[in-house]
C-alpha positions in Angstrom: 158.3 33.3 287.4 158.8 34.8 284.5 156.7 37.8 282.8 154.8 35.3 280.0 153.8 33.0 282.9 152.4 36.1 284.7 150.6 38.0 282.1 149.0 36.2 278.7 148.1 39.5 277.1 148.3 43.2 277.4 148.3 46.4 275.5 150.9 48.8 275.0 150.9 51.8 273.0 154.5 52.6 272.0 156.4 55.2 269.9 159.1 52.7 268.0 161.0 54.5 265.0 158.9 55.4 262.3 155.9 53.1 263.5 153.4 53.4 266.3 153.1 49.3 268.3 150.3 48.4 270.2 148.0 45.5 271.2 151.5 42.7 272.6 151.2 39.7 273.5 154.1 37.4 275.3 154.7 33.8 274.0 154.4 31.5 276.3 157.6 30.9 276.5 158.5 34.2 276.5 161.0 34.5 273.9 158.8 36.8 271.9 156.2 39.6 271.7 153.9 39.8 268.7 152.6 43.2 268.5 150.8 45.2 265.5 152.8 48.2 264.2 151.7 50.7 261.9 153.6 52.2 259.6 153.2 55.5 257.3 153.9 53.6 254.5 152.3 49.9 254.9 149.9 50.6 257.6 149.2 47.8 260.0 151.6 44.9 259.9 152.1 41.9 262.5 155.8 42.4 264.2 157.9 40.2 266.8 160.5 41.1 269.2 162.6 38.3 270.2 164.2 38.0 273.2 162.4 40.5 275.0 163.6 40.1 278.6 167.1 40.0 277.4 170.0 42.3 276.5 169.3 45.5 274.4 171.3 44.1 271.3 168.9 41.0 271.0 166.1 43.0 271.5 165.8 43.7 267.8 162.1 44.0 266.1 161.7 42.6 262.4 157.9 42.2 260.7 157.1 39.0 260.4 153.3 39.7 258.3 154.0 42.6 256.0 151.8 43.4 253.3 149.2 46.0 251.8 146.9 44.4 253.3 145.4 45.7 257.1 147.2 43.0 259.4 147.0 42.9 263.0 145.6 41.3 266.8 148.9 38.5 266.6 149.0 35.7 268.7 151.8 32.7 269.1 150.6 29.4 270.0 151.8 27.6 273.4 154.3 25.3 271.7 155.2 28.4 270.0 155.1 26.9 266.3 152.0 28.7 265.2 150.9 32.8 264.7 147.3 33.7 264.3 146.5 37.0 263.1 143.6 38.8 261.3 144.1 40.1 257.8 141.7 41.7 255.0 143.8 40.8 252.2 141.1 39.4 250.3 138.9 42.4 251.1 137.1 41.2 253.9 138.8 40.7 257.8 139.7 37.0 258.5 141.5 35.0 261.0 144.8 33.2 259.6 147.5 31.1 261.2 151.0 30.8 259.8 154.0 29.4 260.8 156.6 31.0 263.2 158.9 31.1 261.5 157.9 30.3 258.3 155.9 30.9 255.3 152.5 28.3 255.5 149.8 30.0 255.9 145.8 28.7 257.1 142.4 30.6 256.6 140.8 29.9 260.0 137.6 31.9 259.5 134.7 31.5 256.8 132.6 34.2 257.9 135.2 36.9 259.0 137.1 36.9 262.2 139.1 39.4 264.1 140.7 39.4 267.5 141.9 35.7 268.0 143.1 33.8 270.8 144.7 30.1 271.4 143.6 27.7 274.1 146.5 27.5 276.6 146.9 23.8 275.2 146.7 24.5 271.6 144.0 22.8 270.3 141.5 25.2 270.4 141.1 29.0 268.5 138.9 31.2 269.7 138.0 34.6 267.1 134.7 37.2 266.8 133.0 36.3 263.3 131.1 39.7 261.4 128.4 39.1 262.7 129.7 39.2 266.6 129.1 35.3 267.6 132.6 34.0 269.2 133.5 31.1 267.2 135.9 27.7 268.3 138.0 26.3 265.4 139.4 23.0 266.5 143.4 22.8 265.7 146.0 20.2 265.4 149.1 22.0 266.2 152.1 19.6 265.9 154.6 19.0 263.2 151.8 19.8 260.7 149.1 21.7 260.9 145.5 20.5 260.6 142.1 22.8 261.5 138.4 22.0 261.2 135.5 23.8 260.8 134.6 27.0 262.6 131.6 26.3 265.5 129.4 29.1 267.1 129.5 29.2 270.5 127.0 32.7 271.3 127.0 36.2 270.6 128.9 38.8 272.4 129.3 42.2 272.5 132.9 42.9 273.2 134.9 46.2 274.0 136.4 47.5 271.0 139.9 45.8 270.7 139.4 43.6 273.4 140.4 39.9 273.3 138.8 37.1 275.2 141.2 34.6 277.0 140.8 31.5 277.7 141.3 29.1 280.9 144.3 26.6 281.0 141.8 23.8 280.8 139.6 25.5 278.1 136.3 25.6 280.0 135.9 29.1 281.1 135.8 32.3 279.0 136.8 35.7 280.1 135.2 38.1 278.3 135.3 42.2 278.4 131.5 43.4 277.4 129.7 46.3 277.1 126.2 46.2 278.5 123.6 48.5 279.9 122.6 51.3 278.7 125.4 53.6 279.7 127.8 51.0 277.8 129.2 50.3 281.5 132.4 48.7 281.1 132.1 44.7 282.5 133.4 41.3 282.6 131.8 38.2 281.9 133.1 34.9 283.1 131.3 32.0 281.3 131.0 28.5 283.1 130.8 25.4 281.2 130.1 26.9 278.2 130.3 23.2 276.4 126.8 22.4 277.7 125.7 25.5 275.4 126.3 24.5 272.3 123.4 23.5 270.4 123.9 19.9 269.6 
């Protein structure tokens, strides 16, 4: 079993040249890690290193999203096709997906988003909107791309740079909250979180 079918995300903080990684993620396959680097020069940019479990000379990073904009929070889809990443490019933090590799490029979010993550079988996206309600996006992630509308599921209150994940069937939600009043650090595992939604 390999390291992408044992962990779906972690953080690392990591010292790598001139930039400073953190918050990977594996592929599912894993053949890459996404991570957010920042640099002294461009900030915050989405990066991947292939082959990660392999020798040191194919264990190259290159940036995949790099811009003037504040990029970061990548995350590959499971057929390993897709990235989604936040960006406030146009001034304001949203959730986009892109091709990998490739240049098309989606707007996910209406209402801001940060912090996405895919449903095991691809046809879900899960992000934070501004105003702290997680949001489902349903995706078509073949050969071509195709999204709907975002939906509000309910408010959360997250840990700062935490992600939710997802089950492999897409019906329970882990989620890392703060509550009480000492901001006690907790998890909260929603069950059949479908029968929710207002209708």
């Amino acid at each position: 079993m390999g390291p992408a079918t044992q962990i779906a995300h972690y953080r690392i903080v990591a010292k790598l040249g001139e930039g400073f990684a953190y918050d990977a993620n594996w592929s599912r396959d894993g053949k890459n890690v996404v991570f957010t680097n920042t640099l002294p020069k461009s900030g915050n940019d989405i990066w991947v290193l292939p082959n990660p479990m392999g020798n040191a000379a194919a264990r190259k990073p290159y940036g995949f999203v790099q811009s003037d904009a504040y990029e970061f929070a990548g995350s590959i889809s499971s057929d390993g096709k897709y990235l989604a990443y936040s960006s406030d490019e146009n001034r304001t933090m949203q959730v986009y997906v892109q091709s990998f590799p490739g240049e098309g490029k989606f707007q996910i979010s209406t209402n801001g988003g940060t912090r996405s993550v895919w449903r095991r079988d691809g046809k879900e996206i899960f992000y934070i909107d501004v105003a702290g309600k997680l949001m489902v996006v349903d995706v078509k992630a073949g050969a071509r791309f195709e999204h709907g509308l975002p939906k509000p599921l309910f408010d959360v209150h997250i840990i700062n740079s935490a992600r939710v994940d997802v089950s492999p069937d897409g019906k329970r939600l882990l989620i890392p909250t703060t509550g009480g009043e000492l901001a006690t650090t907790s998890l909260m595992v929603v069950l059949n979180w479908y029968a929710g939604l207002k209708r």
